[in-house]
N, CA, C and O of each residue as an XYZ file, in Angstrom:
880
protein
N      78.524    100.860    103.569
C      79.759    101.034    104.292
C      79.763    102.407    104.915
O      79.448    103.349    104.189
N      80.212    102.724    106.691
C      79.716    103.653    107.017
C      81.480    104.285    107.104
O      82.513    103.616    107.156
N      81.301    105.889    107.095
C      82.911    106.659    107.168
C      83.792    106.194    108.622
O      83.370    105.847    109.725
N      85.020    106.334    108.156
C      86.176    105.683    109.163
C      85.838    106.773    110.300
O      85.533    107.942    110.062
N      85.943    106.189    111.584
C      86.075    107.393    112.611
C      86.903    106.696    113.961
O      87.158    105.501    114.104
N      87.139    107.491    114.624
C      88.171    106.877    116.002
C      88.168    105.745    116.053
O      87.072    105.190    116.133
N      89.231    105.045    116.030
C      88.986    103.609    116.700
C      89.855    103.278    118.030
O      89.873    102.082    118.320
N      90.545    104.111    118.845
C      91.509    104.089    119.614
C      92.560    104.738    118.999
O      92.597    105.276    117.892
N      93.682    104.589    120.121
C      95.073    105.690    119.792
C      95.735    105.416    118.500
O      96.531    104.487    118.365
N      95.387    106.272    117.497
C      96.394    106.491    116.107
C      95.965    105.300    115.168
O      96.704    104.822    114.308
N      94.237    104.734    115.530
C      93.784    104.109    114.585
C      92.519    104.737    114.191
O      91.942    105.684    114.725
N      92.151    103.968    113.046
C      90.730    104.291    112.212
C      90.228    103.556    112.060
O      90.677    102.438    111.804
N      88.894    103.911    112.167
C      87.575    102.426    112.001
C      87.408    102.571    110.505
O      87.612    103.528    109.758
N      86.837    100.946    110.217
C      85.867    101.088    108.779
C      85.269     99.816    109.177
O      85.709     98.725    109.541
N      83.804    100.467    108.931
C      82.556     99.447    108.798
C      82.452     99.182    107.372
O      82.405     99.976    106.433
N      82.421     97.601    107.398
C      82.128     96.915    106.164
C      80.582     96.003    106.559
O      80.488     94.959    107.205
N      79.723     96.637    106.060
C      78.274     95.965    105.874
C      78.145     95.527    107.404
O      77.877     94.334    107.546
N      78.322     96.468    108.876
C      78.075     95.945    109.690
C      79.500     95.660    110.388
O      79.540     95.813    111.609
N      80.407     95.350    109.869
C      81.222     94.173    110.474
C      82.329     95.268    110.566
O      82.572     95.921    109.550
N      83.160     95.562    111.958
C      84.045     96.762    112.278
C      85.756     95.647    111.937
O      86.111     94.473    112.035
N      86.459     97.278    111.422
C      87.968     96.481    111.540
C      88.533     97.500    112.079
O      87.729     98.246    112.639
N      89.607     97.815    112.124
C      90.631     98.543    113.041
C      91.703     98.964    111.757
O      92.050     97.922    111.201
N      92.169     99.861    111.284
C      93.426     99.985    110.829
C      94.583    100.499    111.456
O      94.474    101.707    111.668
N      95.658    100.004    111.829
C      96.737    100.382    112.457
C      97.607    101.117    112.078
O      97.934    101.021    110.895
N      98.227    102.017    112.864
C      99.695    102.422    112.606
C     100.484    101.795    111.975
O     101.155    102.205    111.027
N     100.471    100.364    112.613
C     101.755     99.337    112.616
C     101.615     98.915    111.183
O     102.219     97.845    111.103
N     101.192     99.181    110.193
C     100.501     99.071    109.383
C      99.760     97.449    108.558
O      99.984     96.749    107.570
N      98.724     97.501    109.817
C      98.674     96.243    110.013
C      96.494     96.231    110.056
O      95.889     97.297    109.940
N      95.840     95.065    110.208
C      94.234     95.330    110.092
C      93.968     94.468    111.187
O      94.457     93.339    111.139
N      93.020     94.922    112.535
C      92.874     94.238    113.828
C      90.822     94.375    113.206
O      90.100     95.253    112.735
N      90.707     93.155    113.545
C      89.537     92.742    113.527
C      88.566     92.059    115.102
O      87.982     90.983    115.229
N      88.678     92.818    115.757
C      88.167     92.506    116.722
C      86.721     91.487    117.423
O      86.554     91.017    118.549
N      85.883     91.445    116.205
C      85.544     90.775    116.584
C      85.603     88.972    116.480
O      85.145     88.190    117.312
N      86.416     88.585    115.002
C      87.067     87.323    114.863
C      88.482     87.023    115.733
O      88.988     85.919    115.931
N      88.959     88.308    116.184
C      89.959     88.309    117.201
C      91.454     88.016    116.155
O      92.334     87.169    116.306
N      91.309     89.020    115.146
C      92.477     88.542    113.916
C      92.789     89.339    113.458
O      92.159     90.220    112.872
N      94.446     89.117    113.730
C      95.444     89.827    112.806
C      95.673     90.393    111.681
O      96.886     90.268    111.515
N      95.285     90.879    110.907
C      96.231     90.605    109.663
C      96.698     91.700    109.222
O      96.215     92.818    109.402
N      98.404     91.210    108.161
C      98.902     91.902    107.080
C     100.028     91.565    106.472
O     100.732     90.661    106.921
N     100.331     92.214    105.425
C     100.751     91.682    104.365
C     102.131     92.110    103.920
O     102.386     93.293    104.142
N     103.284     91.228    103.205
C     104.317     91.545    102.462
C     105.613     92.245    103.703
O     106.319     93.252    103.762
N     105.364     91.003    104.560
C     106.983     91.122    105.516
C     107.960     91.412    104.534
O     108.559     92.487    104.549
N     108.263     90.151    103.303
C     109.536     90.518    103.283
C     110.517     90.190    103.888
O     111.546     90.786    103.568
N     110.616     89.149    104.974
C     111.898     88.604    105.509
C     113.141     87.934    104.641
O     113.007     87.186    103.673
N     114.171     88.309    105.128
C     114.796     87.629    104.535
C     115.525     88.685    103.131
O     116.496     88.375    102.442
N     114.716     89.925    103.032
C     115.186     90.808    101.736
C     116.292     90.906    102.061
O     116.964     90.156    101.352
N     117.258     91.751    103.196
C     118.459     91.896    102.925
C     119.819     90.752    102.823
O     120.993     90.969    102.523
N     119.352     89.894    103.077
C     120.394     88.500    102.996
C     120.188     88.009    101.446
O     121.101     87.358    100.940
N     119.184     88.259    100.788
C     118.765     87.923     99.556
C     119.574     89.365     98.763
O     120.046     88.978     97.694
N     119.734     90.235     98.896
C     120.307     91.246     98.398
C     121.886     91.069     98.413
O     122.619     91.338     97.461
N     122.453     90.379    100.136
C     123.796     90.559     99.970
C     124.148     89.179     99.383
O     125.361     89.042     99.544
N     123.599     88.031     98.738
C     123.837     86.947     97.991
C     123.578     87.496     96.263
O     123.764     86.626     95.412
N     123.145     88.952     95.758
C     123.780     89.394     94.800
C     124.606     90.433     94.788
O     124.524     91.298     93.916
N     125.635     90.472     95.908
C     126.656     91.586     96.139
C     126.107     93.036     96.828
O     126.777     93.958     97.293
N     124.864     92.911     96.737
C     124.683     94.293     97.135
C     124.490     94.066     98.796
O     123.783     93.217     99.339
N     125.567     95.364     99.603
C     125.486     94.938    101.305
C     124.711     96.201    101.534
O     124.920     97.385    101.272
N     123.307     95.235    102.376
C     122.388     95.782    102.819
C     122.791     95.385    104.630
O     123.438     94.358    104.831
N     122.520     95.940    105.401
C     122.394     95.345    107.007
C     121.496     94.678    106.936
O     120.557     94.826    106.154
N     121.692     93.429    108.119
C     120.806     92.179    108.168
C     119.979     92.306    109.420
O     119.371     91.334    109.867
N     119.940     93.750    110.115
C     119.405     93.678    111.130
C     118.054     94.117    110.991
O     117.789     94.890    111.912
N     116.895     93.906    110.063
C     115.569     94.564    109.538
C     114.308     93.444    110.027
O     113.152     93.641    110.400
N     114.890     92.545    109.890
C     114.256     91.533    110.616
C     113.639     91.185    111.940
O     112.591     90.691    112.356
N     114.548     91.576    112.322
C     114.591     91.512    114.221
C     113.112     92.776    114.589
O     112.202     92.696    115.414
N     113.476     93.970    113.447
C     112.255     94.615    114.085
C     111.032     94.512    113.329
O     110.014     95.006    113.814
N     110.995     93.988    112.307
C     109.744     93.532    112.161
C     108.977     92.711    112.682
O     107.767     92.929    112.606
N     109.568     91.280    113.504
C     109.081     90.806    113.961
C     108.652     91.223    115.361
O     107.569     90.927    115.864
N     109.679     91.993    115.977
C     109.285     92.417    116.866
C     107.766     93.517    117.045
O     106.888     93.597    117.903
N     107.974     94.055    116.084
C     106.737     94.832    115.889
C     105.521     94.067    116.003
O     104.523     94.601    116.487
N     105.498     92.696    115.552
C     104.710     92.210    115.135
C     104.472     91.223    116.699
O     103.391     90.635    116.736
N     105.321     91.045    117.832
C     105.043     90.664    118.749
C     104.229     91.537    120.092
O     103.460     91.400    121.044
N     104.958     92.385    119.428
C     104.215     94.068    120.399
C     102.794     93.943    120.253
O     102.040     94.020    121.223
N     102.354     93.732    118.949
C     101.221     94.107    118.501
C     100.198     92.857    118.778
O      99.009     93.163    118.683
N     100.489     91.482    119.110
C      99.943     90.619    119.283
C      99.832     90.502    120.867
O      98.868     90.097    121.516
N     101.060     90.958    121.322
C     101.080     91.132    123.159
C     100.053     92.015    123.564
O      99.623     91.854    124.707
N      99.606     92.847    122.921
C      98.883     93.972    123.234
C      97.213     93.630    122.738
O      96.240     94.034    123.374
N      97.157     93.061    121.866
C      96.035     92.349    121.379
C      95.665     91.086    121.183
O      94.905     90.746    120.276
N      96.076     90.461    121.854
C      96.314     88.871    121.893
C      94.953     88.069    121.395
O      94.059     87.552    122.065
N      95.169     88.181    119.729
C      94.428     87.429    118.748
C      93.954     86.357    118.824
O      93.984     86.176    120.041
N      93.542     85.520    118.412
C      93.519     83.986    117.999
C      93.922     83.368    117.062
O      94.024     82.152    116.906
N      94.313     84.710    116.006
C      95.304     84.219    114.681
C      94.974     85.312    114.390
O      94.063     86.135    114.485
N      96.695     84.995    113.702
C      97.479     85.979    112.850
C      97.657     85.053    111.581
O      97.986     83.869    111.518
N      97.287     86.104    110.434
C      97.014     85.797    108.948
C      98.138     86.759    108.518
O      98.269     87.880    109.010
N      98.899     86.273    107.615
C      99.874     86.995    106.365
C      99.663     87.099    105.485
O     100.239     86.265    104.786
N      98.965     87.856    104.884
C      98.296     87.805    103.132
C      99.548     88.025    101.876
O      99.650     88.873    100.989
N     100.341     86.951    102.225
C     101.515     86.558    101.643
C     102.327     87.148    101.377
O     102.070     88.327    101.618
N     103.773     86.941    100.760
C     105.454     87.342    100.917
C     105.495     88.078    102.282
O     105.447     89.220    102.738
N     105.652     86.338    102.817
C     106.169     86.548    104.271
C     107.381     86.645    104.234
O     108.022     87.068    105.197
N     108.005     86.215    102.948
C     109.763     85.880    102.632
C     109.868     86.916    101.487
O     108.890     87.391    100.908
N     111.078     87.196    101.239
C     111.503     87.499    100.095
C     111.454     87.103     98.921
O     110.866     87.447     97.896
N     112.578     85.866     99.394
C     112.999     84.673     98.310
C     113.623     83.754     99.269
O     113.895     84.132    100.408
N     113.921     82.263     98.753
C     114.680     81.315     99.302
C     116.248     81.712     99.337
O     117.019     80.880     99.815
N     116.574     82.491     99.032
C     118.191     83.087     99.067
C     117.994     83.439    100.581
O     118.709     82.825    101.373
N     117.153     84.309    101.045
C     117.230     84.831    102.085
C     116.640     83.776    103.467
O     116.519     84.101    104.648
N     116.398     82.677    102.928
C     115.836     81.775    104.423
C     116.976     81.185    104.687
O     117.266     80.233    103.962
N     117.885     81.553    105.725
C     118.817     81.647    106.461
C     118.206     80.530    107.542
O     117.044     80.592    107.941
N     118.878     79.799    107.838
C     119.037     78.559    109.331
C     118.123     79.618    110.825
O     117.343     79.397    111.751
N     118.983     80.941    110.138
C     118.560     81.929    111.641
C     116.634     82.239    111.576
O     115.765     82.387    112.436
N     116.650     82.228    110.566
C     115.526     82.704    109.735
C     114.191     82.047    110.147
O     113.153     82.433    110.684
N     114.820     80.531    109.516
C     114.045     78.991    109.658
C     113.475     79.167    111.289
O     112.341     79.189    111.767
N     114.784     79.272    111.853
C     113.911     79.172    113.911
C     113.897     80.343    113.856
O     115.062     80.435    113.468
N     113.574     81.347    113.910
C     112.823     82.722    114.088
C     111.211     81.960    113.486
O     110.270     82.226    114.234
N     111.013     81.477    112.812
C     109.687     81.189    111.989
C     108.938     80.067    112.938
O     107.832     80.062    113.479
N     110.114     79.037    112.898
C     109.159     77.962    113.720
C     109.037     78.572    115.398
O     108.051     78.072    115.940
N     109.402     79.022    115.834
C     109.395     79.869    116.987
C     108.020     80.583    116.994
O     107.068     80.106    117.613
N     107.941     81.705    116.313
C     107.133     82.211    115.898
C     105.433     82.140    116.343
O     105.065     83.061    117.072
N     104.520     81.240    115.998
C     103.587     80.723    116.665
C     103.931     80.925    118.122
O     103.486     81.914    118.705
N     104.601     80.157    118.668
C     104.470     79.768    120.513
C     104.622     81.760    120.784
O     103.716     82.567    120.993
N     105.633     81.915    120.703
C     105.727     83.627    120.737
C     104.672     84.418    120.615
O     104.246     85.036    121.590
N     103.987     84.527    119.140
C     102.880     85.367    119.261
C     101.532     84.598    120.054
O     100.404     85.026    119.811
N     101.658     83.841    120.682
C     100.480     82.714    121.398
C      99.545     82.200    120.865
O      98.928     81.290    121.419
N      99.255     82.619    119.784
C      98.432     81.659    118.592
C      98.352     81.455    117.650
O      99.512     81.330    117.259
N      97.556     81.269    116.673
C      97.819     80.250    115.113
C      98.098     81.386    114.578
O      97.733     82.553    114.722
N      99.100     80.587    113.677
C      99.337     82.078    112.632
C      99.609     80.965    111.131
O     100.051     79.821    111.031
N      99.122     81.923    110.169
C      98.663     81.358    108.760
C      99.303     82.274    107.986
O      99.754     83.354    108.366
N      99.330     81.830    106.924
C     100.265     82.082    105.495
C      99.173     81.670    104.338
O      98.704     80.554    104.111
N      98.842     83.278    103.488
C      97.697     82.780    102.655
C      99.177     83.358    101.355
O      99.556     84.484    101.033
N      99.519     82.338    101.043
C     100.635     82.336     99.920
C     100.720     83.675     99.047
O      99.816     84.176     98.379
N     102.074     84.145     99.224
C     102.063     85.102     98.056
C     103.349     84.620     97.186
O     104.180     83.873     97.703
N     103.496     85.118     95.719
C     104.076     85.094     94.883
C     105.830     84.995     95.242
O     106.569     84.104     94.826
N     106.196     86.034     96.024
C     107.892     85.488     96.956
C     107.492     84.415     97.873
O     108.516     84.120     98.489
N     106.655     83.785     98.218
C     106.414     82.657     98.986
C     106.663     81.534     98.174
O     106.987     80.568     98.865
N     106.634     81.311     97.033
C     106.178     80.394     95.974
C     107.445     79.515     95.904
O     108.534     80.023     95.637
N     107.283     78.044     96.171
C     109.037     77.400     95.723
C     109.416     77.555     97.072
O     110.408     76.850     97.263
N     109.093     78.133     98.058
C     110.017     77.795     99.563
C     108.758     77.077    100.591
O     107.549     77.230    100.762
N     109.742     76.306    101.078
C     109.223     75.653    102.271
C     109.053     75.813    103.572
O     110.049     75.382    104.151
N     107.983     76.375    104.566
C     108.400     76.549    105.735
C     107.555     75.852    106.557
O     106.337     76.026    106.536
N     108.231     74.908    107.436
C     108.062     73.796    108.657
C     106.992     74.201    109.006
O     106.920     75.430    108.996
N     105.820     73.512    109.420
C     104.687     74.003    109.938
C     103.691     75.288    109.631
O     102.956     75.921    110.389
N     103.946     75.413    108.290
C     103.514     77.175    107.730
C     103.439     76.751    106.676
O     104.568     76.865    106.198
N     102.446     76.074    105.593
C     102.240     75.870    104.576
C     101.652     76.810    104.135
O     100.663     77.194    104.759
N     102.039     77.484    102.951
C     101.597     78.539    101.707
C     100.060     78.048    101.857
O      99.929     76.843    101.641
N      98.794     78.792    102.205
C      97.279     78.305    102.169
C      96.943     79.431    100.673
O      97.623     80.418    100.393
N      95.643     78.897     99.836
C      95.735     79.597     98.903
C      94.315     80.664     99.274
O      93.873     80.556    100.418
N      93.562     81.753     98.248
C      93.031     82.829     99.197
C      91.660     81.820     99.660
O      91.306     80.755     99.155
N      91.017     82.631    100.877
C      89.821     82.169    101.397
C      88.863     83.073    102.508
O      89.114     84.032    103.238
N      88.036     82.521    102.331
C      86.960     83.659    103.534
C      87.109     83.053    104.713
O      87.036     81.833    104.867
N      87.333     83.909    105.633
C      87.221     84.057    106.999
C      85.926     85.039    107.165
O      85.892     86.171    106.682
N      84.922     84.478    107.875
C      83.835     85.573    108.181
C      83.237     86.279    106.963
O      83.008     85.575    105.979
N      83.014     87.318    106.921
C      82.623     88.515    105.952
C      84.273     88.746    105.237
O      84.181     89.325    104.155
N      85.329     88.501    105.524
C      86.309     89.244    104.828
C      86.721     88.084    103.824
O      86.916     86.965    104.299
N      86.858     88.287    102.518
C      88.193     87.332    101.807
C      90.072     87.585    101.501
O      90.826     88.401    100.970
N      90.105     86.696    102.007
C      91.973     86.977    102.021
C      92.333     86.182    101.425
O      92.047     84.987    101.499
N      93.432     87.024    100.315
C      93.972     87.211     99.032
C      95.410     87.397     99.252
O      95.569     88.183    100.187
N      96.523     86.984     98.760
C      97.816     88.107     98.326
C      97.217     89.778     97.395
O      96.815     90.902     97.694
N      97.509     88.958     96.171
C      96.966     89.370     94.988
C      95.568     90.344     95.121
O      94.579     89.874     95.683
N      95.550     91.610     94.617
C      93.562     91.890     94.878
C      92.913     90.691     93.635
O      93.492     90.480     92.569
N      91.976     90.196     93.938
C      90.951     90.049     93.584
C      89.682     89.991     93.418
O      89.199     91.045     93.831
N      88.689     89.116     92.919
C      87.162     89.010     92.814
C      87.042     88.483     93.965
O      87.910     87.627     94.130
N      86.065     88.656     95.215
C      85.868     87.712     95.913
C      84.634     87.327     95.228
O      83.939     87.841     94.352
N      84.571     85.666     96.294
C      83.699     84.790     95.494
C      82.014     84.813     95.601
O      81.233     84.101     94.969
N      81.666     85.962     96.704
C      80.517     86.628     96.853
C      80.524     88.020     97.172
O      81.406     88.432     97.926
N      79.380     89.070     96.552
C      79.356     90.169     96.757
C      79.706     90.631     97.830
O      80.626     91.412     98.070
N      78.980     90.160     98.497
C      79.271     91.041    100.120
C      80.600     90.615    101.031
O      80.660     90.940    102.217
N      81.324     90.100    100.585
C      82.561     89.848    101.389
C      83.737     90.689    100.834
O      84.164     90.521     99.692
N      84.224     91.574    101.670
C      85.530     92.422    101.683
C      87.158     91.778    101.231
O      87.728     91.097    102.083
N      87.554     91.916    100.468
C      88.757     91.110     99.937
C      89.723     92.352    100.639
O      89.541     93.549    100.420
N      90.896     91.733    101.619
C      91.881     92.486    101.967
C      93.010     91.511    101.203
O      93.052     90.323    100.883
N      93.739     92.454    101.107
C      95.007     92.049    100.198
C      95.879     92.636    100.388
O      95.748     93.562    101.189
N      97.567     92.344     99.590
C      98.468     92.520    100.068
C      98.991     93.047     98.059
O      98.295     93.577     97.193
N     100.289     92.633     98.025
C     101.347     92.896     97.228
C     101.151     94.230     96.394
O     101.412     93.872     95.246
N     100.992     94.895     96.377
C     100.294     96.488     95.892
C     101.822     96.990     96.302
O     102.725     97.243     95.505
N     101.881     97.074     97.812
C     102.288     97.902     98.802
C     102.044     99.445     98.003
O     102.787    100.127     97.299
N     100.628     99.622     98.483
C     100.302    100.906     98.402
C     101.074    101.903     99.491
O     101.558    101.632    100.590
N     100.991    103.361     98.646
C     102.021    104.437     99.435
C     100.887    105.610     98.627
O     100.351    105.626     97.518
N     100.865    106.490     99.766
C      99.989    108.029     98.837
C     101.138    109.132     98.550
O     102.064    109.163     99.361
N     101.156    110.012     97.498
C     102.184    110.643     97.075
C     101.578    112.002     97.480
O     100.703    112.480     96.758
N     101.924    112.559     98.422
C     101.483    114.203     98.966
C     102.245    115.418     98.380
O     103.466    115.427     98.226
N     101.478    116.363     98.091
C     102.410    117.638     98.036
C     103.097    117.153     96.446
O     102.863    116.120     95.817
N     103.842    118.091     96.151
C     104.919    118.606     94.967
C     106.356    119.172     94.908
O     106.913    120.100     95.495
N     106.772    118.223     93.933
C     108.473    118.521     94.318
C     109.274    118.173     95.296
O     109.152    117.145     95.961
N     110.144    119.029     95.429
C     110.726    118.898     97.156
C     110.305    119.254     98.330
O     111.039    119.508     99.285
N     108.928    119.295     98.323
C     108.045    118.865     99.378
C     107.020    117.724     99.396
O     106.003    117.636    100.084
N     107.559    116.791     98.404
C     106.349    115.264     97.640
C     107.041    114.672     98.969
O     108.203    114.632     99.374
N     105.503    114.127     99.580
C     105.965    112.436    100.751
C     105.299    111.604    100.071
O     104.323    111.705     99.327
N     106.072    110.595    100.483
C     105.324    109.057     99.813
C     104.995    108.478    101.284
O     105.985    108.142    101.932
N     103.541    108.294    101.988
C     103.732    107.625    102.687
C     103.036    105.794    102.622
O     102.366    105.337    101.695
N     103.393    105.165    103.691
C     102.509    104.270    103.393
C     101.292    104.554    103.961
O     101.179    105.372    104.875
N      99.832    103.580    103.213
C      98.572    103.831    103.020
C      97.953    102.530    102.987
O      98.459    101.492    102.562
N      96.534    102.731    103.597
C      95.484    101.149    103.455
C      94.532    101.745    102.172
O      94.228    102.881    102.534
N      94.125    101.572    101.275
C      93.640    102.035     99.824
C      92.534    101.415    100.199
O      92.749    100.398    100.859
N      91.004    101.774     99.934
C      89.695    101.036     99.687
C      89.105    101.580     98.162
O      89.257    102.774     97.902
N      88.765    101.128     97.657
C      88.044    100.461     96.688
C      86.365     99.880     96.880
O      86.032     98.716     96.657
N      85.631    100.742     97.241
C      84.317    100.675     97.847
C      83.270    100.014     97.107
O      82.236     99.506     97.541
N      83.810    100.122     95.600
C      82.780     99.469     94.623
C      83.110     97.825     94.230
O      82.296     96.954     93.924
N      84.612     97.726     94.353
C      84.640     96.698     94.133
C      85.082     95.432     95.064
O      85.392     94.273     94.790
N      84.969     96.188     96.329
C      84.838     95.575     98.025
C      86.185     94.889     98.042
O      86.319     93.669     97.954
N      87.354     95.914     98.185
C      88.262     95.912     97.957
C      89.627     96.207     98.901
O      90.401     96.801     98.150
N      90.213     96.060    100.133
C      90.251     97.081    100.947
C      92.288     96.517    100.897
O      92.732     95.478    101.384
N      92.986     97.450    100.268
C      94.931     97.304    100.143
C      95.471     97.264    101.190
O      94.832     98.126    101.794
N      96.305     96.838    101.980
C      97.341     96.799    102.958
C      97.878     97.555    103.090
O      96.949     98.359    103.013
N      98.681     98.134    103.249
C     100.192     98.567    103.189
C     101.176     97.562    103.924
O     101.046     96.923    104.969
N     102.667     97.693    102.589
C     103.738     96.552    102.989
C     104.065     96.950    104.334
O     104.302     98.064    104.800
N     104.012     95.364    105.066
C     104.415     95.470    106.821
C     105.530     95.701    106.879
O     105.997     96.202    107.902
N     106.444     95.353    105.603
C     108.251     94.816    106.199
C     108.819     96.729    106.111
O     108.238     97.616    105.487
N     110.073     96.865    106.942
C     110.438     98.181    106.074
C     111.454     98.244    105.463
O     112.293     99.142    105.529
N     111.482     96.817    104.481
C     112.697     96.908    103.365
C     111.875     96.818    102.075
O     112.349     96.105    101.191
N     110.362     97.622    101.770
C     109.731     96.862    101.098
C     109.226     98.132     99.708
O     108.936     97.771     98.567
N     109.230     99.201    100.052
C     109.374    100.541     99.118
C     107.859    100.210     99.155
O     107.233     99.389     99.827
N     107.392    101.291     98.030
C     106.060    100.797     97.316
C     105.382    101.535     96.217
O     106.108    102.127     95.418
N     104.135    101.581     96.068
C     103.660    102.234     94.775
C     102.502    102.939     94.725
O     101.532    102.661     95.430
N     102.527    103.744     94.020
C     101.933    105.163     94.071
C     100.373    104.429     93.746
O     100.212    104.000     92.604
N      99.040    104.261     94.912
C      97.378    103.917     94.223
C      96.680    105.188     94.282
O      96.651    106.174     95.019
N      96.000    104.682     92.965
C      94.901    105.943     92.602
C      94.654    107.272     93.636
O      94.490    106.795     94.758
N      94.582    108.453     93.679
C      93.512    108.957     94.533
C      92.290    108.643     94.598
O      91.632    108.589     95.637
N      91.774    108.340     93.131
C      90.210    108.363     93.637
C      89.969    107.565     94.355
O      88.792    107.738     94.667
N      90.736    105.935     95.341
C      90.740    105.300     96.265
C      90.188    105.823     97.440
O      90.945    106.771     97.650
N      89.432    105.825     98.266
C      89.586    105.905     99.620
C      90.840    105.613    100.365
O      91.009    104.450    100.729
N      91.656    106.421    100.617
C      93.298    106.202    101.608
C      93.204    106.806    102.957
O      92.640    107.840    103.313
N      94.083    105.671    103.829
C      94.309    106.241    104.959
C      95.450    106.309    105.045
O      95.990    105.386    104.436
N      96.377    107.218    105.697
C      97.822    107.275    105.443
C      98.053    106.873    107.008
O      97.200    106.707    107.880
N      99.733    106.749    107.105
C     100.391    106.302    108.183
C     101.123    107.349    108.222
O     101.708    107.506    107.151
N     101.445    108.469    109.306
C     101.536    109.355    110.092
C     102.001    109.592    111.246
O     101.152    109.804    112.111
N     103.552    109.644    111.686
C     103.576    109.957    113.241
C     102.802    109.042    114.115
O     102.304    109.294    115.212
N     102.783    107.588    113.226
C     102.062    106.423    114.309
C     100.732    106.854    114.344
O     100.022    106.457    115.268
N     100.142    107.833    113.228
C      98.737    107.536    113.450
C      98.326    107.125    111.827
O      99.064    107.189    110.844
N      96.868    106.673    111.896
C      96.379    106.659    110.411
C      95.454    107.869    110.368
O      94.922    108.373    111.357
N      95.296    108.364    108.826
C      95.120    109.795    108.809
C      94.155    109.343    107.833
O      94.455    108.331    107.201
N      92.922    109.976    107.567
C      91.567    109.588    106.722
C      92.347    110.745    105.457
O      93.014    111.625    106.001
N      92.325    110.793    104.320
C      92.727    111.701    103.234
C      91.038    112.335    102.767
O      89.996    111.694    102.626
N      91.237    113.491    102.645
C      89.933    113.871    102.194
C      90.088    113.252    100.470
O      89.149    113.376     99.683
């Protein structure tokens, strides 16, 4: 695996055995040469699921995630877009509005888009978007969950971590979000797409790239 270096404006490369990906700002993984999307732990649907246990969150978090997520397909117009699962919250939060935002969805971003099931996915139903469970595409395996992939040389990207790097001390500590690699055990973390989604402090000794003023930042 060779070191991350430019990949265009406010991204970073990483070669996996040959095979280039892109890490985004948006905090998202462009694979250019399968022509594919991916990332993980939208989260739709969290704040409607929050105000059905009293707590009032605004319901307007939605609108820009997806939108983000149309920007980013307009601009790179994939052949599929992969969700390495909790595209939803919970079923509290799949709202009627929700449901056609989803089936919509496809024709909008202009091509296939897949759902490799995560754990808030589990128990809900969505029209034309069946929960798929993990699998290889190319050299990469996609997972929610990290796991084993099912041969050495294939890169497992994954989701539900929502890795974040913790900088500095005290009242100068940032938490930002981060893509985590794991080089030995061909391993490479997401960071959560949605931004109702918090997250959790991974190792340093990881390889991290942080998210930055819309750029990704290599951590020594």
């Amino acid at each position: 695996m060779s070191a991350a270096i430019a990949a265009g404006p406010g991204r970073a490369r990483l070669d996996w055995r040959g095979h280039r990906l892109e890490l985004l700002p948006q905090r998202a993984v462009w694979d250019p040469e399968q022509k594919l999307l991916l990332l993980a732990d939208v989260h739709l649907g969290k704040a409607e699921t929050f105000q059905a246990a009293g707590i009032p969150l605004p319901s307007d978090g939605d609108g820009g995630n997806l939108n983000r997520l149309l920007a980013l397909a307009h601009g790179l117009a994939p052949e599929r877009v992969v969700v390495l699962g909790d595209l939803i919250h919970s079923r509290l939060g799949l709202t009627v509005e929700l449901r056609q935002a989803l089936a919509a969805l496809p024709e909008l971003l202009g091509c296939r888009l897949q759902l490799v099931g995560g754990n808030h996915d589990a128990g809900s139903w969505l029209d034309g978007l069946p929960a798929e469970p993990a699998q290889a595409i190319g050299p990469l395996w996609l997972s929610h969950e990290p796991g084993q992939p099912p041969a050495p040389d294939l890169l497992n990207l994954c989701g539900h971590l929502h890795p974040v790097a913790v900088l500095g001390q005290g009242a100068d500590r940032l938490r930002l979000p981060c893509f985590a690699l794991d080089p030995q055990a061909g391993q490479l973390q997401l960071p959560a797409y949605g931004d109702l989604t918090g997250g959790h402090p991974c190792p340093p000794t990881l390889r991290r790239w942080v998210i930055a003023d819309d750029q990704v930042l290599a951590l020594p």
